[in-house]
C-alpha positions as CSV (number, residue, x, y, z in Angstrom):
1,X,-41.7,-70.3,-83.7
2,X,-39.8,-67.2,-82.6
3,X,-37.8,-66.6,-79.6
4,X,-38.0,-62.6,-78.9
5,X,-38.8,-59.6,-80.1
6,X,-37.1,-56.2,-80.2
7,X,-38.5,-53.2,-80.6
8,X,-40.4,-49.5,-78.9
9,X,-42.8,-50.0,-76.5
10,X,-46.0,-48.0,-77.9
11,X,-48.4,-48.6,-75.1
12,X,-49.5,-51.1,-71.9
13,X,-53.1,-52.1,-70.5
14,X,-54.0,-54.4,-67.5
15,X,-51.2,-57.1,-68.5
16,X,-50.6,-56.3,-72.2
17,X,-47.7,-54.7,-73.8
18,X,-48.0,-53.2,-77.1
19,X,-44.6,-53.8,-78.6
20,X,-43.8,-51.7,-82.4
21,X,-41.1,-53.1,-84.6
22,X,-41.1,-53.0,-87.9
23,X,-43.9,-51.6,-88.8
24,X,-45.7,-54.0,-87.1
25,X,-47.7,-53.9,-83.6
26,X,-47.4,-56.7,-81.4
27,X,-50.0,-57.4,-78.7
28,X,-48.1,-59.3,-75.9
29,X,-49.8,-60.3,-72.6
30,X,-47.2,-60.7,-70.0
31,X,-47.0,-61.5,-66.2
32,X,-47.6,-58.5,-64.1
33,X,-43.8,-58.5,-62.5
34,X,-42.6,-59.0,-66.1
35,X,-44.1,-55.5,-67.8
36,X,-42.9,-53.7,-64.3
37,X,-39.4,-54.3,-65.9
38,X,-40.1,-53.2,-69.3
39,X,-38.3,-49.9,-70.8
40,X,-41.9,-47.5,-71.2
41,X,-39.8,-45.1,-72.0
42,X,-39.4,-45.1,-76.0
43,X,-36.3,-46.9,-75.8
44,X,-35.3,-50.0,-77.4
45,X,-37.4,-53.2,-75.3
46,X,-36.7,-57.1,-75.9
47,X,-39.3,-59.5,-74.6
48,X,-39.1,-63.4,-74.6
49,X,-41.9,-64.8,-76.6
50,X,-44.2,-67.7,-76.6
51,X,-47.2,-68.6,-79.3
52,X,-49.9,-70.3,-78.0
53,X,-52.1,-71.4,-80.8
54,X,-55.4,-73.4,-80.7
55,X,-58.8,-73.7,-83.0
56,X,-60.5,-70.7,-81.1
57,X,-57.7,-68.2,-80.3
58,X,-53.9,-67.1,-81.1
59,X,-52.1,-65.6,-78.5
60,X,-48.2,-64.0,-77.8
61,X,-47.2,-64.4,-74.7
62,X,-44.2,-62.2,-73.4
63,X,-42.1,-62.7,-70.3
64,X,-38.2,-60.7,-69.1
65,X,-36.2,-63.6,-69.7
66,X,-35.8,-67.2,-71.0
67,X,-36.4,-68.0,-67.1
68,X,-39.8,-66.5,-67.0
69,X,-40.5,-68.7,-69.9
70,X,-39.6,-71.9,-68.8
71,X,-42.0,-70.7,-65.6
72,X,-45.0,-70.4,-67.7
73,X,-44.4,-73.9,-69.5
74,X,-43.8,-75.7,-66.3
75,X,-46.6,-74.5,-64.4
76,X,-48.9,-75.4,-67.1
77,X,-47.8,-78.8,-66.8
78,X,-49.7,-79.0,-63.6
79,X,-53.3,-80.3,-63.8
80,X,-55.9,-77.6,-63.7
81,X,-53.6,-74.4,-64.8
82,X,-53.6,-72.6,-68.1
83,X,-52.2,-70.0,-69.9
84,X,-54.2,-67.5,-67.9
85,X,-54.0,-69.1,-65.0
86,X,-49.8,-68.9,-65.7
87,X,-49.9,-65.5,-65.8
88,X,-52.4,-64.6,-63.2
89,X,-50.1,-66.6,-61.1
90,X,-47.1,-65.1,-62.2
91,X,-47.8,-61.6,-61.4
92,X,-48.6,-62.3,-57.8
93,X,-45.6,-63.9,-56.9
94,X,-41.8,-63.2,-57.3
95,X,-40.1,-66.0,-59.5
96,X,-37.5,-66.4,-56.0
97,X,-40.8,-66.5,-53.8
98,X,-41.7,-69.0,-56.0
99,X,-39.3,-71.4,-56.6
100,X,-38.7,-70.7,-52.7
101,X,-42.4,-72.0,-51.8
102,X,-41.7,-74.6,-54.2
103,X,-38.8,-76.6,-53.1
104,X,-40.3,-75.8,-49.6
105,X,-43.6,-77.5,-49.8
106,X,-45.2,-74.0,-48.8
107,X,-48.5,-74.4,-49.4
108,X,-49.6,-71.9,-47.5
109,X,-47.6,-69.0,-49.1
110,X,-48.4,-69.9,-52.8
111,X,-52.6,-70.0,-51.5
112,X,-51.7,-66.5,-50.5
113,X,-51.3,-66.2,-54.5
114,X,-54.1,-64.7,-56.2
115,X,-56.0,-67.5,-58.2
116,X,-54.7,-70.2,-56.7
117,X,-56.0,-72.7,-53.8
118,X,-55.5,-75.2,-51.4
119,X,-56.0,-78.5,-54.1
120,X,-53.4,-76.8,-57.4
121,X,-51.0,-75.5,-54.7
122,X,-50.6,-78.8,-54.1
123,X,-50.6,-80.0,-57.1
124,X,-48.1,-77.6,-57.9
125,X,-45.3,-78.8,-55.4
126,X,-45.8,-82.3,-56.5
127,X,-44.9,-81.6,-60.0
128,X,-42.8,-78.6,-60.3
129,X,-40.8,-79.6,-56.8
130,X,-37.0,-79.0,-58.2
131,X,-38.2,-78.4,-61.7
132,X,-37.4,-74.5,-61.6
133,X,-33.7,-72.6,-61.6
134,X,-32.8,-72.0,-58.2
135,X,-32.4,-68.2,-57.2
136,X,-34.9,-66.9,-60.0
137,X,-31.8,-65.8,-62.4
138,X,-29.6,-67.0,-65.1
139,X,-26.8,-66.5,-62.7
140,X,-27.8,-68.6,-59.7
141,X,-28.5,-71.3,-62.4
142,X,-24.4,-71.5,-63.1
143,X,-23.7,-71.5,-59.2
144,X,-23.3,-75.0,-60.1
145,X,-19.9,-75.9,-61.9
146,X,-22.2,-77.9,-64.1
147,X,-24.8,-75.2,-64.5
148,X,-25.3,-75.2,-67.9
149,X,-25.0,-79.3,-68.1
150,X,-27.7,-79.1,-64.8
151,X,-30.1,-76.8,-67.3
152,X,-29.9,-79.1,-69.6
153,X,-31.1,-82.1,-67.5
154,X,-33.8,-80.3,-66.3
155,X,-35.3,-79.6,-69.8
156,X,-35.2,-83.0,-70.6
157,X,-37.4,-83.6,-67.4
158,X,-35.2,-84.8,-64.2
159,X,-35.3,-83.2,-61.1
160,X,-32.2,-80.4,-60.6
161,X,-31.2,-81.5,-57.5
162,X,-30.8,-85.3,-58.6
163,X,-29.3,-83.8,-62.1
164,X,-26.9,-82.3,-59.8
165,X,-26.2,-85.1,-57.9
166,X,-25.5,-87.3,-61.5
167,X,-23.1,-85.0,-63.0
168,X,-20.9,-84.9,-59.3
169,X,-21.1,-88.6,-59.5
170,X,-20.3,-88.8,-62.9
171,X,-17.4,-86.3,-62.4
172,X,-15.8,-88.3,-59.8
173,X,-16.2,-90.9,-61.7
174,X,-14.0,-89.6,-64.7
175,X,-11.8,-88.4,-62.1
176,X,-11.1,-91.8,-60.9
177,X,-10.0,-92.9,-63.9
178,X,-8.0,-90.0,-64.9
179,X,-9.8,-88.1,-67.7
180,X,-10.3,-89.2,-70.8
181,X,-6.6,-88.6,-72.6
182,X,-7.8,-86.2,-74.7
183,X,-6.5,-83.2,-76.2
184,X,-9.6,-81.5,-76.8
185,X,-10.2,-82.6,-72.8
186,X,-12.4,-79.9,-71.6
187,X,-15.1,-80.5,-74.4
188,X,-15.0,-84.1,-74.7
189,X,-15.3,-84.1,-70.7
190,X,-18.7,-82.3,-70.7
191,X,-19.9,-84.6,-73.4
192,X,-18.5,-87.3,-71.1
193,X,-20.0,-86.1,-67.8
194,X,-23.6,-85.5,-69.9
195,X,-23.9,-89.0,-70.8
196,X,-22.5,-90.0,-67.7
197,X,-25.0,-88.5,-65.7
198,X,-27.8,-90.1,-68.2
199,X,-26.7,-93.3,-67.6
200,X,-26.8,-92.6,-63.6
201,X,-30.2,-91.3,-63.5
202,X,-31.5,-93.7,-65.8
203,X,-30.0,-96.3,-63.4
């Protein structure tokens, strides 16, 4: 599985981006909002990959950041919503209207989103409710003194806002007691606030 690829940008159509490095020409289909920020321009263009492979078809899917990504895999989480239907959805919303809508419960704004309705907008707040990066960037994401410990929580499937919630607990917690003694104290006490905040959500 790769992560990106880098290289001149040698053509677009509807919501593909044809991508040259190499030698090679990659066709990449990608959100609508996503190609609107790609260099068209002959310059050097990275775009954040994803392979979906099954018996009929082979497809790359391409997206602005690792953000994007983690869009697309979440929302096909939800019952009724494909690859397709990822992008389509993707590319009629902003990823801060979305999460926005999300967290929410606007059901009404994300019906105003072409191909979705009433039923998997509702499906859609059920499961994906906290499930995105707050602010639609990499830098809201480490608002959070824990941000990156917060990300990772969220990847392994718990809600951010409880995540968050765990590692404050958990940092109060080792605060109590006074750190752990260490020398090496800033490391070990991320590794200490991680399984910390395990052991509270999994309470």
């Amino acid at each position: 599985m790769f992560n990106s690829l880098n290289g001149k940008v040698s053509g677009r159509s509807a919501d593909t981006l044809y991508l040259l490095t190499g030698g090679v020409e990659w066709e990449i289909v990608m959100p609508l909002t996503d190609l609107d920020t790609m260099e068209m321009n002959g310059g050097e263009t990275k775009v954040f990959t994803y392979l979906h492979h099954t018996e009929k078809d082979m497809r790359i899917f391409g997206f602005s950041d690792t953000i994007r990504r983690k869009t697309f895999l979440e929302l096909q989480k939800v019952e009724g919503i494909g690859p397709r239907a990822a992008i389509k959805i993707m590319s009629g919303i902003s990823q801060t209207e979305l999460e926005r809508a999300l967290e929410e419960g606007d059901v009404a704004r994300l019906e105003r989103t072409p191909g979705l309705g009433k039923k998997t907008a509702q499906k859609m707040v059920l499961a994906l409710k906290g499930k995105l990066i707050s602010g639609g960037t990499e830098k809201a994401a480490s608002a959070s003194p824990y941000g990156e410990l917060v990300n990772a929580l969220t990847d392994m499937g718990y809600d951010r806002k409880s995540a968050e919630t765990a590692l404050e607990k958990a940092a109060a917690e080792i605060r109590e007691r006074g750190g752990n003694g260490k020398d090496n104290r800033n490391i070990i006490e991320e590794n200490e606030l991680f399984r910390l905040a395990i052991h509270n959500l999994t309470k």
